[in-house]
Structures are given as structure tokens and as C-alpha cells.
C-alpha positions as CSV (number, residue, x, y, z in Angstrom):
1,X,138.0,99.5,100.7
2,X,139.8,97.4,98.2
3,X,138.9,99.6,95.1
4,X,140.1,102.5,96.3
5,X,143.1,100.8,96.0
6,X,142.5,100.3,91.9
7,X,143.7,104.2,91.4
8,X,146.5,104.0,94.0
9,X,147.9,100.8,92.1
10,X,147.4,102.1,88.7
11,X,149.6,105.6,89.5
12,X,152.4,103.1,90.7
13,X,152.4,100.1,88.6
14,X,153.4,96.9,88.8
15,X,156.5,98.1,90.9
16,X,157.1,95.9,93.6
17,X,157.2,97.2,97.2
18,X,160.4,96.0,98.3
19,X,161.5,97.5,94.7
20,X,160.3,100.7,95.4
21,X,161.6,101.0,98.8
22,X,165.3,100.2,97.4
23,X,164.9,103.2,94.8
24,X,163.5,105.6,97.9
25,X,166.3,105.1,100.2
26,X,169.0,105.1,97.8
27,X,171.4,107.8,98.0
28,X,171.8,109.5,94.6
29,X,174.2,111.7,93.0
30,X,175.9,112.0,96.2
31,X,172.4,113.3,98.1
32,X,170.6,110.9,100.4
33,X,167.2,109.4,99.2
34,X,163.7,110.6,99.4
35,X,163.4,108.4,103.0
36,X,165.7,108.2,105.6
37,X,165.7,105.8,108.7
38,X,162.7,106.6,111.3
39,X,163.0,106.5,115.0
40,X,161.4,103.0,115.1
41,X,163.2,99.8,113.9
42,X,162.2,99.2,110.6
43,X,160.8,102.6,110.4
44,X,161.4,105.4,107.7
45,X,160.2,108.9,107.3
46,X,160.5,111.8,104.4
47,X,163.7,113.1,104.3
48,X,164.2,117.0,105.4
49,X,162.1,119.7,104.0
50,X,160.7,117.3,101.6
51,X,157.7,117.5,102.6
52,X,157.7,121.8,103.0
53,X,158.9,122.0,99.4
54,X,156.3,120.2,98.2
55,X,153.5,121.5,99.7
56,X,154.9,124.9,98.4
57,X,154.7,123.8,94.8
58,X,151.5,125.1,92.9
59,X,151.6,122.6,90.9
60,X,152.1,119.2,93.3
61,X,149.5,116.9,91.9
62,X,147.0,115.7,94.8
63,X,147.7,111.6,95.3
64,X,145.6,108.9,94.5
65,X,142.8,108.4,96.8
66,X,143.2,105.2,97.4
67,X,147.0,106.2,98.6
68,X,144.9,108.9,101.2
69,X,142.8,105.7,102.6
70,X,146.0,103.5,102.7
71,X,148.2,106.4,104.6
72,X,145.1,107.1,106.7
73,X,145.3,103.2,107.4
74,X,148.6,102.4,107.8
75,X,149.8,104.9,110.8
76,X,149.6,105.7,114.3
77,X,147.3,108.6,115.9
78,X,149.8,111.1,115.3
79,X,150.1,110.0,111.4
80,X,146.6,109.9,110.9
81,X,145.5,112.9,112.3
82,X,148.1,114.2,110.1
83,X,147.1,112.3,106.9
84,X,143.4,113.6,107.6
85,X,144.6,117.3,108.1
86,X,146.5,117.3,104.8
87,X,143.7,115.4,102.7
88,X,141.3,117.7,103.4
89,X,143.9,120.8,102.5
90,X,144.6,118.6,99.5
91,X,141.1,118.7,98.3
92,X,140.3,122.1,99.7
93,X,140.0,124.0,96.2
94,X,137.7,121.4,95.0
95,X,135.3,121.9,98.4
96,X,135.5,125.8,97.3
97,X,134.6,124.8,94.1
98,X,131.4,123.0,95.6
99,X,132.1,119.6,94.2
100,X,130.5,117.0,96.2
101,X,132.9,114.2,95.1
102,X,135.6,115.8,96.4
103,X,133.7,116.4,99.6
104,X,132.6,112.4,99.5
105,X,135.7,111.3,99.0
106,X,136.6,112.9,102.2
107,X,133.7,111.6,104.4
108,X,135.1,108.2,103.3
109,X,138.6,108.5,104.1
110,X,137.0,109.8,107.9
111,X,134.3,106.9,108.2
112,X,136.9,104.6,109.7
113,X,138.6,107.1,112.3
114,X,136.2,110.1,112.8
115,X,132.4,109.5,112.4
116,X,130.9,112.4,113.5
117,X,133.5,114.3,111.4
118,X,132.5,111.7,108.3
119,X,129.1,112.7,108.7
120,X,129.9,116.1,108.4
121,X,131.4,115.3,104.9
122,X,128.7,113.7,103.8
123,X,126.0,116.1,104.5
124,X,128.1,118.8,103.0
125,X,128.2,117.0,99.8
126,X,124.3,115.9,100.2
127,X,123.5,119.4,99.8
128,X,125.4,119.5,96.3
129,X,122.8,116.7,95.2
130,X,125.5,113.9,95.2
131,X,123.4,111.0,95.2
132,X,125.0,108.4,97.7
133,X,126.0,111.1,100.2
134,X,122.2,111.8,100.1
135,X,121.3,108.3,101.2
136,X,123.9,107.8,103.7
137,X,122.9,111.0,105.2
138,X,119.6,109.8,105.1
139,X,120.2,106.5,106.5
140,X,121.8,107.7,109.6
141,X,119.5,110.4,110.6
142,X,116.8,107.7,110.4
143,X,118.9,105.5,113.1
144,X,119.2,108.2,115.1
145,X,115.9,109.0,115.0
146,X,115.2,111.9,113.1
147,X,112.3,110.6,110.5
148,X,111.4,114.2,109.7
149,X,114.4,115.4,108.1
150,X,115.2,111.4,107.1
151,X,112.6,111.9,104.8
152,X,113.5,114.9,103.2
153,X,117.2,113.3,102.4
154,X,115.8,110.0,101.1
155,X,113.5,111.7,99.0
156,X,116.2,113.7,97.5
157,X,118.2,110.7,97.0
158,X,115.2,108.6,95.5
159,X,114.8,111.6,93.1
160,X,118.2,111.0,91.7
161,X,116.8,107.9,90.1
162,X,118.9,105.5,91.9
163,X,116.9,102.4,92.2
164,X,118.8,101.7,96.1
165,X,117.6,104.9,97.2
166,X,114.1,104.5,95.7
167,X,113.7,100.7,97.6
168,X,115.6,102.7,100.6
169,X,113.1,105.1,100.9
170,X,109.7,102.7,100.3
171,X,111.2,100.5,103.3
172,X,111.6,103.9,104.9
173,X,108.2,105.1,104.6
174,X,106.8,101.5,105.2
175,X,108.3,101.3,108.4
176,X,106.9,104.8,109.5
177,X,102.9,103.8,108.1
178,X,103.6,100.5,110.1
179,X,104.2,102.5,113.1
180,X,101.2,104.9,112.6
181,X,99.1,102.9,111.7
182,X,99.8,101.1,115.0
183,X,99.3,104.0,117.0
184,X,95.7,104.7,115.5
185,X,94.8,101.1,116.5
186,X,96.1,101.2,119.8
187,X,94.1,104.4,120.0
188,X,90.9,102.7,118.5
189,X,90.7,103.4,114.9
190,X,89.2,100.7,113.1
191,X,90.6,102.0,109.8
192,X,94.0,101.7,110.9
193,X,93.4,98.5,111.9
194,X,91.6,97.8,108.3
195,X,94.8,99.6,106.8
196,X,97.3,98.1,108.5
197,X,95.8,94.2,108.1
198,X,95.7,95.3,104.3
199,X,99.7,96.5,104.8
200,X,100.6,93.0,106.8
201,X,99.2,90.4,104.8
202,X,101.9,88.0,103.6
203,X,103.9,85.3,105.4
204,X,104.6,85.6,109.0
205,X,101.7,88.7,109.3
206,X,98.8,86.0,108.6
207,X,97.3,85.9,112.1
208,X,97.9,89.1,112.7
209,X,96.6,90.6,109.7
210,X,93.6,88.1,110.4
211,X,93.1,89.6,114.3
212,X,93.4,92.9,112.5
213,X,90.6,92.7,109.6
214,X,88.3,91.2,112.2
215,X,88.8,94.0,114.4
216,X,88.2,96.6,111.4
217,X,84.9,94.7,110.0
218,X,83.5,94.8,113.6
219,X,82.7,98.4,112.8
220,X,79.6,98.7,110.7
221,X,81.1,101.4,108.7
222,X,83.7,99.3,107.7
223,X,82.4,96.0,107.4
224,X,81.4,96.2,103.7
225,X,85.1,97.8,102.4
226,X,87.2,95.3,104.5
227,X,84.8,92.5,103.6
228,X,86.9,91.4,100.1
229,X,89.7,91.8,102.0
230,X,88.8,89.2,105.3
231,X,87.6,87.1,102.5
232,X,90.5,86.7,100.5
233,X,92.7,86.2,103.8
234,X,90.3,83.3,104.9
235,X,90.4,81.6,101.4
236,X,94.1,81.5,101.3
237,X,94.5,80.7,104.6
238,X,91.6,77.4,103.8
239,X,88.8,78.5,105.7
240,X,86.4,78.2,102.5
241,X,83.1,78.7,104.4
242,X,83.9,81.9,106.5
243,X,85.4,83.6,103.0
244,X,82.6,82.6,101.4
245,X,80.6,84.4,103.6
246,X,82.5,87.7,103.7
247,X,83.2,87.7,99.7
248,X,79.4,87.4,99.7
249,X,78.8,91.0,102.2
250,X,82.0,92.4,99.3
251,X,79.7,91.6,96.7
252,X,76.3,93.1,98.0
253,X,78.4,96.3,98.5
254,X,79.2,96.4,94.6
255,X,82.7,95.4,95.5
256,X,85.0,93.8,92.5
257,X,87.8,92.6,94.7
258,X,85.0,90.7,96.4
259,X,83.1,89.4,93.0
260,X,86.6,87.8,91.9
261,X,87.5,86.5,95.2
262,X,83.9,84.7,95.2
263,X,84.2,83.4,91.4
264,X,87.9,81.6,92.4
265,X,86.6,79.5,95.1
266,X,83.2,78.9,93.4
267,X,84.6,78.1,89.8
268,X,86.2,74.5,91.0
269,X,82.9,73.3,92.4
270,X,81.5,73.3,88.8
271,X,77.9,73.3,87.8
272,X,75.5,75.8,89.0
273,X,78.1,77.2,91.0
274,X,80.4,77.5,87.7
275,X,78.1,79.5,86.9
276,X,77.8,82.0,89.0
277,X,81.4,82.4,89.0
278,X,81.0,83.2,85.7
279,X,78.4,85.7,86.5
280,X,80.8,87.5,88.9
281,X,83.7,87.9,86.7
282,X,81.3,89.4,84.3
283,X,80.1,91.7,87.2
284,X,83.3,92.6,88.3
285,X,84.1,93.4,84.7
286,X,81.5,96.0,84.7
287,X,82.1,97.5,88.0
288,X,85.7,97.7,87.0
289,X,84.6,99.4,84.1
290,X,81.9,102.3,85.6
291,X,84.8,103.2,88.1
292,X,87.2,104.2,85.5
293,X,84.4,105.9,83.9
């Protein structure tokens, strides 16, 4: 929370707090000061109807919200309930005037004490279109469970152009086609499984994405489209002869992925098989080429 503290520190100044205390229990002009001793040791509270007077001013200017998240901080159950009462009366004409930053900067002074009521906040200024509300709300409703309207929040907040809530929601929707795609392959589909290998290649997913293709390019419908694909696994992975052979099936079916996969792991072999590499690139060139046609 330290830079909510920046505003808070900037309305007092440099003034020390042993300073300010001095000048707040002074008794001035024959009248006590603006604190008076508590009923704890140590402890001070606002003098008389301080507090009543003020509130009655139209014109009392609302603290610094960084001296809302230190009151809210600083006291006992009583106090902060208190604090939390008169911080959201405090910002109450902003709410009516539909400004979600007044209505964040509430959620956040409740996140530490009250999350359900926090949550509240946030959604409340979510639906003014205030970007980080949008992902938090987002974020929560997807650890609860609720993917549906997750979504709908994430998107929203992606659509602000906020580059957090754009990687936010690809992880999102990543995570939910993982888990699709995993219930199409325990239900059978080989082109989930053909999909999802494609989705997990990288490290740690190798073997997996491995069992995965091999599963897919058992079906004869598939064979030919997850052929570059197996291929290009197996090559990486130094299994030359086996991707040889499926780059091979890739590049009967007219397949460019395949015709480059082939041409890398022919090219270093030199001589006739240079060549042919060279062939392929020029084939895959052309394929390339009629498909954006």
C-alpha cells in the first residue's frame, strides 16, 4: 500500500509526527486542542463535537486516500468499521456521479478487512468501464469458477488496451481450450487430440504432445494434416528417420509446413539431397503462394 501513502504525505509535509501531535494537543487561546487524552494509555481521540461540526460543513474537503487506508489500518474493529462507514459517505457524491475511481478507491481501502464487500466495489466500478476493476473482477470470478461471465469481464478489460489484461485474458482462454480440448480426447476425438498436441508442444509438453499427435495421425482422416506437425516434433526431439518419414506423408498431401520441415533436415546432408531441399523450399514457395491466392 506504500503509494497510497504518496498523497497522504504530500497534504502534510515534511511535519514530523511527534511534531504534529505537540501542535494537536496543545491548548490554544485558552481552548483545549483538537485531541484530547483517550481512554487507553497513550491513547487520544477528537475532541467534542469536532467531529459533528465537521461533517456538517459543505465544504469539508474529503482526506487523502492514503490517510483513509492508514486510518482503516491503524484501529481496532470498532475504528474501522467506523473509518469504512465514513469513507464510503465521504466519496458518496462521486458514486452518484458514476465515477468508477471513486468507487475503486473504495474496493481498495475494503480488500484488506471486507472482501466480499471489496468485491462489491470493484464490480460496481467494472461496469463504468474502469479498466483494472475490470480485471480484478475478472480474475476472481475465474477462481471461483465462473468462466462464463469471467470471460465477458476480461474481454472488457483486454478491450481497454491494457496489455496485463490482454496477456490476462490469452492465459485465460488458453487454460479453458486446454481443458476442452482434453475433454474431446477423453471422449475420443482425434482432432482434439491433434489440436491439443499442436497447443502443448514446447518444453515439459514434449512426450505428451508426442503421445498426443500419434494418437490424432492414427485416424486416416487426419493422418495427412498432423503429418508436418509429428514430423517437426520428431526432428526436434532427434528422431531423424521417423520425421523423415512423416514430413514425407506432409508433403504428398501438398502440405508447406511439411516441404520445409523436410528441406531442414535434408539440406545438411548435402548433394543429391541438397537438392531436393532445394526443390522443397521452392514447392513450399508455391503452395504458399496459391493459398493466398
Amino acid at each position: 500500500m506504500s503509494r497510497y501513502y504518496k498523497e497522504y504525505d504530500a497534504a502534510v509535509g515534511r511535519e514530523t509526527f511527534e511534531d504534529a501531535l505537540a501542535w494537536a494537543t496543545k491548548a490554544r487561546l485558552g481552548v483545549t486542542g483538537l485531541l484530547v487524552a483517550g481512554g487507553a494509555q497513550e491513547a487520544w481521540q477528537v475532541y467534542g463535537s469536532l467531529v459533528a461540526e465537521a461533517v456538517r460543513a459543505p465544504d469539508l474537503p474529503r482526506a487523502p486516500f492514503g490517510a483513509w487506508i492508514h486510518a482503516a489500518h491503524e484501529g481496532d474493529d470498532t475504528d474501522r468499521s467506523a473509518v469504512l462507514t465514513a469513507a464510503v459517505e465521504a466519496y458518496r457524491p462521486e458514486v452518484e456521479r458514476g465515477d468508477g475511481r471513486a468507487m475503486y478507491s473504495l474496493a481498495l481501502l475494503h480488500e484488506d478487512h471486507d472482501e466480499e464487500e471489496a468485491l462489491r466495489w470493484y464490480r460496481r466500478a467494472a461496469d463504468t468501464g474502469h479498466g483494472y476493476s475490470l480485471l480484478r473482477v475478472g480474475n476472481q470470478l475465474a477462481a471461483q469458477g465462473e468462466y462464463t461471465e469471467a470471460l465477458t469481464y476480461l474481454q472488457r478489460a483486454a478491450g481497454t488496451g491494457d496489455p496485463h489484461a490482454a496477456s490476462r485474458l490469452g492465459e485465460f482462454l488458453r487454460d479453458r481450450a486446454e481443458h476442452w480440448l482434453r475433454v474431446g480426447v477423453e471422449g475420443g476425438s482425434v482432432r482434439a487430440a491433434y489440436v491439443l498436441g499442436d497447443m502443448l508442444v514446447g518444453p515439459g509438453a514434449t512426450d505428451e504432445a508426442l503421445h498426443l499427435y500419434q494418437k490424432a495421425a492414427k485416424n486416416r482422416f487426419l493422418k495427412e494434416t498432423v503429418a508436418a506437425s509429428l514430423g517437426t516434433l520428431l526432428h526436434h526431439t532427434g528422431d531423424l528417420t521417423e520425421a523423415e518419414s512423416w514430413y514425407r506423408i506432409g508433403v504428398e498431401a501438398g502440405d508447406p509446413r511439411a516441404m520445409r520441415g523436410l528441406a531442414a533436415l535434408l539440406r545438411p546432408k548435402g548433394g543429391i539431397d541438397a537438392a531436393e531441399a532445394e526443390s522443397l523450399l521452392h514447392r513450399a514457395a508455391e503452395e504458399e503462394a496459391d493459398g493466398q491466392a
